[in-house]
N, C-alpha and C positions, 0 to 999 in steps of 0.2 A: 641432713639431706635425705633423711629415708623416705616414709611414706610421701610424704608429700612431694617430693621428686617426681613421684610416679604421675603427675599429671602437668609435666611438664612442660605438656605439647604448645602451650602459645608463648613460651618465654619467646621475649624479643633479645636482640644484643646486647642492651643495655642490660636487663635483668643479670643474661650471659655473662656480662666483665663483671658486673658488680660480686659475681660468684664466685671469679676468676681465683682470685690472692688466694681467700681461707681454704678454696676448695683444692689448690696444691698444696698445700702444707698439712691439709686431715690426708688425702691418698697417700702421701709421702709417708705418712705417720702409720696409717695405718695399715698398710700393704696395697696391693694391686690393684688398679683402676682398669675395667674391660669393658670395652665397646663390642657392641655385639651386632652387624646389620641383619638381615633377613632371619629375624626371630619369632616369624610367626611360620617360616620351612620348619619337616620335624627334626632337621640337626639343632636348629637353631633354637625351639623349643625348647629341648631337652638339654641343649649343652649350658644353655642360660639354667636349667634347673641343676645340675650338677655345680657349676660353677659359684653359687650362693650359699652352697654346703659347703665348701671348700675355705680353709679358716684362712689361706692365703691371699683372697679375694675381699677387698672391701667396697669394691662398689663394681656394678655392673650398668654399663650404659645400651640400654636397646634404642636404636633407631630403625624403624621400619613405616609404613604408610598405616598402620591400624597399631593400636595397643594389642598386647597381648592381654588373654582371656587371667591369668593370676602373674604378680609381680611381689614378691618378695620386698621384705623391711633394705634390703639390700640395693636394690633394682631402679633405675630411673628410665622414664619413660621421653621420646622425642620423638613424634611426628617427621619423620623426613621421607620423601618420594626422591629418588637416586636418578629416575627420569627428567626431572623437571631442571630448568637452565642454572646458573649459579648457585644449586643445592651447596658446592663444598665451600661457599663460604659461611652460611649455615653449619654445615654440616665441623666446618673448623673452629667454629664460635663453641660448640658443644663438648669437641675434644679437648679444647683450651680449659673452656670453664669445669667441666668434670677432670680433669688433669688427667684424662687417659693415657696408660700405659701401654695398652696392645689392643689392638684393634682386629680382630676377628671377620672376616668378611664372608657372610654366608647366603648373600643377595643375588641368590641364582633360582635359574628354575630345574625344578625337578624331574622333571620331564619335557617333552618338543613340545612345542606349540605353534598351530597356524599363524599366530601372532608374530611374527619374523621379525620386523620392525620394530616391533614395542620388546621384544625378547634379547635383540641387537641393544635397544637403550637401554633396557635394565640393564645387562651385564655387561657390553664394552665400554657404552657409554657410562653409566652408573659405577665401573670397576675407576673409569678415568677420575671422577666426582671424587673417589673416595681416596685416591691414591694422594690428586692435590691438596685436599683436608688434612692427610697425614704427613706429607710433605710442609704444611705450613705447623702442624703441628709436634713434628721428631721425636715420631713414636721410638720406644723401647723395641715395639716387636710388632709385626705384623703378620697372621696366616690368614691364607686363602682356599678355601675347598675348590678342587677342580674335579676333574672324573678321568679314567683311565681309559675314557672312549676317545681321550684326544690321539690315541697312536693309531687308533682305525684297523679294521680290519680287512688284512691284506695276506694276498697267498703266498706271498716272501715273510713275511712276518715269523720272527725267532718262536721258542717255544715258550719262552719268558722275556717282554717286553722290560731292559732296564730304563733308570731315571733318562739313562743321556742319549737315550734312541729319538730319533724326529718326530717331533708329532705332527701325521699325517694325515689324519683324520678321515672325514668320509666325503667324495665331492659330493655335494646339493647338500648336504647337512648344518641348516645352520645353527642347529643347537650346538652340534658340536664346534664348528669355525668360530663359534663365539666365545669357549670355553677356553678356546689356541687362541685366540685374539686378548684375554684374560690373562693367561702366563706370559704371553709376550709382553704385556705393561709390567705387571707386575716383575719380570725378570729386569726389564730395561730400572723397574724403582730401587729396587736391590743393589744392580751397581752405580745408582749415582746416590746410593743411603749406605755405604757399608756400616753405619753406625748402625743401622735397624734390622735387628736379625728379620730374617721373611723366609718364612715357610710355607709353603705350596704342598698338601695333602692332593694325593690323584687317586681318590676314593675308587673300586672296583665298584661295582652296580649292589645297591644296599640292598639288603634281603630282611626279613623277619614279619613279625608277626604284628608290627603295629605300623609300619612306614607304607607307603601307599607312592609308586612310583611307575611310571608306564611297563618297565620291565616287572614288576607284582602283577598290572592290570592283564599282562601278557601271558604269564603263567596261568593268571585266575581263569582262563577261558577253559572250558569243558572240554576244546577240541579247540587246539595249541597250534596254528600252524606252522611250520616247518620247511628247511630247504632238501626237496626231493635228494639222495644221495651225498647226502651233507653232513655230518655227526660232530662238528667241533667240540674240543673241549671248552667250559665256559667256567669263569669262577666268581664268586660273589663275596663280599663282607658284611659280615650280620651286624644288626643293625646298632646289638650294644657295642661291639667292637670299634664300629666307626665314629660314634659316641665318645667311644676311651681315646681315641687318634687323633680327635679332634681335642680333648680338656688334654691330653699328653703334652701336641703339639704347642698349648699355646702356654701353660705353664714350665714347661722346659726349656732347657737353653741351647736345643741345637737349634738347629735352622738350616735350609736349603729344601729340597723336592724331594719328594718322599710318596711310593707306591704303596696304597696300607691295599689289603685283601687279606679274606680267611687263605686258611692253610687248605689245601689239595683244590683239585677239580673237577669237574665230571662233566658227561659227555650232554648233550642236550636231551637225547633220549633218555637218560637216566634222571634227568631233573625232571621231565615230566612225568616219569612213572612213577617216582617219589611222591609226587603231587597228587597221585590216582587220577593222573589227568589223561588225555588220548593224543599222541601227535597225530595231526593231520599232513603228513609229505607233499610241499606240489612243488615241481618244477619253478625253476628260476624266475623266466620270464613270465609265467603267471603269477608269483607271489608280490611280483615288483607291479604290474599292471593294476590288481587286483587291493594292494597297499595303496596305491595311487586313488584309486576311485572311492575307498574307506576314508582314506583319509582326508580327502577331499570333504567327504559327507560328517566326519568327524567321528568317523567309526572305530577306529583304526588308533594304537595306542602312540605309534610314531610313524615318519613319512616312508617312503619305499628305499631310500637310502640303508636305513638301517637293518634291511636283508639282508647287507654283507653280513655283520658278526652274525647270521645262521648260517655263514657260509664257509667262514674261515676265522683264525686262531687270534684274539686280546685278550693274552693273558700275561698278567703284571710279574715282575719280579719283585718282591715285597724284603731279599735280602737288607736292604740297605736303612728300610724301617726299624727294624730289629735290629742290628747293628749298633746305629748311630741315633736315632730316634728313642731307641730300647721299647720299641712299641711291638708285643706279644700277641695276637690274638685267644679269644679266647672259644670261640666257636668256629669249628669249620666253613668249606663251604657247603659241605653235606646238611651239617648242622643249620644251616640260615634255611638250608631248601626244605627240610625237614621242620622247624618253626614257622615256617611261610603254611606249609603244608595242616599242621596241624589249626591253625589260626582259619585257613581256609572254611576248613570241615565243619570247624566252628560256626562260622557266620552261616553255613548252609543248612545249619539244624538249629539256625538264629538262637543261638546261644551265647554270641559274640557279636559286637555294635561293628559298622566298617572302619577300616581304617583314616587315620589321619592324613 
């Protein structure tokens, strides 16, 4: 099944069963069958390249709307759009016949998008597609990346948000409503599968030197703007970090909701001086009016919603990763804003190509 797997994209059903029998008894045989969706995001990228070096890994299944650009002796390739109407019995025919063991879900967006609707079907709807696939299928295991902006930033908000706080999110944000709309399937899949462990990573905002995310594109501005009399502390997970939390989570055997972030935090004005960057301070109601009309024109790296976290405190409790997860980081947050930083300086004396 290796190379030629990888162009797998027009198998029909038939082809599918026909695969069905031998292709569970070689996974069985030879270790772990992983499905991989949104492999062309850089989690998804890179956790499939991790994942193929791993001798415990014998087949990896990418499903996403495009091939990825290189695909390992390892790796099969399936055309699936998450948008589109009865994708998961496709999408079930694929699990069956590759004998998938754990299913990995990383078919989210990276950033907000004007696209609301289309943002809404990829990830609620699309999380719905994947979850009944898996359900017809009784995975082993299933993780999901979420973000830790589902608890929102609010001025009651503890000084370290735990797993079992509400996620509250942000109102008009629907990147975020859609990420809470995502754990709530996923929790309701949980307990009616207690046979499939399911993990939930609530990734803190990824930092470093090759990921490209509206919070990078925010930093990257010469002149940072800011909430007039506002200094939150903020904290970030580097980007190999989240990389490791993500291959931990799916080859481990815990499971439940798990807060990954580097170690310590800093103040906003200290990430942008890190960066040799300038805050620019404005008052409230102009940074929200003035978001509004950026982003409108598509200027603007996310909607005016997202002024709160420059206004008050989302910051993760990460005990319960390291605990039970035994997930360690290995770079701070100083350290991700400091690699962001020097990557920056790079590209501006084009010595360095942009990020992914």
């Amino acid at each position: 099944m290796g190379t030629e797997a990888a162009d797998d994209r027009g198998d029909g059903g038939a082809q599918l069963a026909a695969r069905n029998q031998d292709g569970i008894a070689r996974a069985r045989r030879r270790g772990r069958s992983i499905a991989v969706s949104g492999a062309n995001t850089f989690l998804g990228r890179n956790l499939v390249g991790l994942l193929a070096e791993d001798e415990r890994v014998s087949r990896i299944v990418v499903v996403d709307i495009r091939k990825p650009e290189t695909l390992g002796p390892k790796t099969s390739f399936y055309e699936v759009d998450l948008t589109q109407p009865g994708v998961e019995s496709r999408l079930a025919e694929i699990l069956l016949a590759e004998a998938v063991d754990i299913f990995v879900h990383l078919a989210f967006l990276e950033s907000p998008t004007q696209a609301t609707a289309w943002g809404h079907e990829l990830e609620s709807v699309g999380t719905m597609h994947v979850l009944h696939a898996c359900h017809k299928r009784k995975l082993a295991k299933l993780v999901v990346a979420s973000s830790s902006l589902v608890y929102g930033a609010h001025p009651d908000n503890p000084n370290f948000l735990s797993e079992n706080r509400p996620l509250r999110g942000l109102r008009g944000a629907h990147f975020v409503a859609d990420k809470i709309d995502v754990e709530d399937q996923v929790r309701k899949f949980a307990e009616q599968h207690p046979g499939c462990g399911v993990t939930v990573l609530r990734l803190a905002p990824v930092l470093g030197p090759s990921v490209r995310n509206f919070v990078t594109r925010w930093l990257s501005r010469g002149l940072v703007p800011t909430v007039l009399g506002y200094d939150p502390l903020v904290q970030f997970v580097h980007e190999v970090d989240a990389l490791s939390a993500l291959k931990l989570a799916t080859l481990a055997d815990s499971s439940g909701v798990f807060n990954i972030a580097s170690d310590g935090v800093l103040p906003i004005s200290t990430v942008i001086k890190l960066l040799g960057r300038v805050a620019v301070p404005l008052p409230y109601g102009i940074l929200r009016r003035a978001s509004a009309l950026l982003w409108v024109a598509q200027l603007s790296e996310a909607p005016p919603p997202f002024a709160a976290f420059m206004r008050y405190l989302c910051v993760a409790d990460r005990s319960r990763a390291q605990e039970e997860l035994g997930f360690r980081p290995t770079f701070t947050t100083r350290d991700a804003v400091l690699d962001l930083g020097g990557a920056l300086r790079l590209r501006q004396a084009k010595l360095l190509g942009g990020a992914s």
